[in-house]
N, C-alpha and C positions, 0 to 999 in steps of 0.2 A: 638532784632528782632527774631534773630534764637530761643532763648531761649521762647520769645511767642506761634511759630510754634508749639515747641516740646510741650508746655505746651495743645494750644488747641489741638492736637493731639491727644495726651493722652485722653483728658478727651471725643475726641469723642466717643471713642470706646466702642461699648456695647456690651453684651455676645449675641451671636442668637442664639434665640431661637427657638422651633420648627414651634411656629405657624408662625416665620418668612420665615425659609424656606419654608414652606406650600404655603404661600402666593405669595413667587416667582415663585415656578415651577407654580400655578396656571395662574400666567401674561404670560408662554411661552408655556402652554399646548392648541393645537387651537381646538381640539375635549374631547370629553370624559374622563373618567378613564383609561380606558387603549391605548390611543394613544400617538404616536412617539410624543418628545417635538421639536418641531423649533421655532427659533429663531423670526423669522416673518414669513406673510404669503407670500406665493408667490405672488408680485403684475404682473396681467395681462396688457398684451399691447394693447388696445384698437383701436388704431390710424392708426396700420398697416390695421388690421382688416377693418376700419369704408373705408380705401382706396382700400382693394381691393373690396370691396361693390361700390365704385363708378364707379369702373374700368370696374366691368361686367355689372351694367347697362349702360354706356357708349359703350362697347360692345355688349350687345342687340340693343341699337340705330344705333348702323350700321356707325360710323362717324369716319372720317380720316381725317390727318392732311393736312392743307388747306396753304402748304405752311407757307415763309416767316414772320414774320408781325413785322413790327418795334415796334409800340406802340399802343396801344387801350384804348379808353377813355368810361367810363358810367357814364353819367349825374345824377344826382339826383336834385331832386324837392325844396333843400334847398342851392341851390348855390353850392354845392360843387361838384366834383367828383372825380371818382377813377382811378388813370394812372399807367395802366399795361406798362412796357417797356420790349418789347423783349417776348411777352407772347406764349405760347405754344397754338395756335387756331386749332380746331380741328369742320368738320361743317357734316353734316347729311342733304342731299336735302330733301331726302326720308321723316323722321318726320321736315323739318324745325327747325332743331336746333342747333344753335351755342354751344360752350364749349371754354372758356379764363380760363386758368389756369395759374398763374405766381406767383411774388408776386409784391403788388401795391402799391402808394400813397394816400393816398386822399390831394387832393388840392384844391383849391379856383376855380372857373368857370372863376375869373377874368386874371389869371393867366395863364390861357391857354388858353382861348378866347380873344385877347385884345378887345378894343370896337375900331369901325370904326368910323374914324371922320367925 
C-alpha cells in the first residue's frame, strides 16, 4: 500500500511551466496589470447594514416600546400562524403602527385555537 502511494506520487508530478504560473497569479489578480494580488475579495456585510436601514425608519416613525408582552400571534388565511414568544413590541399612535420583532413559530390555527364544544 505505501509502496502504491510513493508510486502514484511520483508520477503526479509535472514540471510548471510558465503558462502555468501565468494562469495562477491571473485566478488571484482582482484588477488590472498592475494591481496588488489578494487572495479573495473582500466579502461585504450586508445584514448589519439592511438593520440599521430599519432602525432609522422605525425612528422616523416616532415608536416606543409598549411594554411587556408575553406572546403575539398573526393569523394567516391558510390555517396557519405565526407565534412570536416573548417579542420585542414597539407601537407608534401618531402613524398607527405596530413593530413585533422576535423570533417565531408557525403553527397550525388548530393548535392554538382549540375548537369549542
Amino acid at each position: 500500500s505505501n509502496s502504491f502511494c510513493t508510486l502514484l506520487l511520483s508520477t503526479l508530478k509535472m514540471p510548471i511551466t510558465k503558462e502555468m504560473l501565468e494562469k495562477r497569479a491571473a485566478a488571484v489578480r482582482t484588477g488590472g496589470k498592475g494591481t496588488v494580488r489578494r487572495t479573495t475579495k473582500a466579502a461585504h456585510k450586508s445584514s448589519t447594514n439592511d438593520n440599521k436601514q430599519i432602525q432609522g425608519a422605525l425612528k422616523k416613525l416616532g415608536v416606543t416600546p409598549l411594554g411587556e408582552t408575553e406572546e403575539a400571534f398573526f393569523f394567516k388565511n391558510d390555517g396557519t400562524a405565526y407565534c412570536f414568544k416573548n417579542p420585542k413590541v414597539q407601537t407608534s399612535m401618531q402613524s398607527q403602527c405596530f413593530v413585533v420583532a422576535g423570533n417565531y413559530e408557525t403553527k397550525n390555527m388548530k393548535d392554538i385555537v382549540p375548537e369549542s364544544a
